[in-house]
N, C-alpha and C positions, 0 to 999 in steps of 0.2 A: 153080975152086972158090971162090977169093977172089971173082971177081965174083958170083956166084951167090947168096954170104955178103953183099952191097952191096947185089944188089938185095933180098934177104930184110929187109934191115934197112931197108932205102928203103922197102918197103911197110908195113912195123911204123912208123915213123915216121908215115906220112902216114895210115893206121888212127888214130892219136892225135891227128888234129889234128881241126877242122868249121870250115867253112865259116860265115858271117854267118846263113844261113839256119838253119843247122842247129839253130848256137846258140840263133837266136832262137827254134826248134819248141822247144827241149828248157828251156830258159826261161820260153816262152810270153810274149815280151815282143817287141815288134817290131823289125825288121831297123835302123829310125831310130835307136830307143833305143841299140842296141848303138851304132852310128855317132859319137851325141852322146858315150856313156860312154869310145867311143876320142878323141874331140879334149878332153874336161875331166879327163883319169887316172882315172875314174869305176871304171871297168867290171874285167875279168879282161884278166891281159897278152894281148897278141895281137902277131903276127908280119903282117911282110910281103912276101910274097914276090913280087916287081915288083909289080905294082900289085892283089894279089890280097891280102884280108886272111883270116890264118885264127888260129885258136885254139886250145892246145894243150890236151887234154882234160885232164889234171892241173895245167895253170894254173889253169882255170877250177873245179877242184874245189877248189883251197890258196885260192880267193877267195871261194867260197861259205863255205867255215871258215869264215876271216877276217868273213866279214858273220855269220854266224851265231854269233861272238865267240870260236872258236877248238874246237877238238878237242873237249872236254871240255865243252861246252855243252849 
């Protein structure tokens, strides 16, 4: 049962996370852009996991706020 509960939670995790491309369809800004925004702290956090980069979907929503000047804007 415990493992069953791991992997339930391993797929609700990885459902949260996109991929460079994804980001950049839902964005509409190109795969580059995202790349330059991860080497200048530009962009929404992103993780990496070996050499794959992805993006957690409520990082990148607490970032759009944050540009959009916060909650309440």
């Amino acid at each position: 049962m415990i493992e069953s509960q791991q992997n339930v939670l391993a797929a609700e995790a990885a459902a949260e996370l996109l991929t460079p491309s994804q980001l950049s369809k839902k964005l509409t800004v190109p795969k580059a852009t995202l790349a330059f925004w991860r080497t200048t702290n530009q962009g929404p956090k992103f993780l990496k996991i070996g050499r794959h980069v992805r993006y957690n979907i409520q990082d990148v929503n607490d970032w759009l706020l944050i540009l959009r000047g916060g909650s309440d804007a």
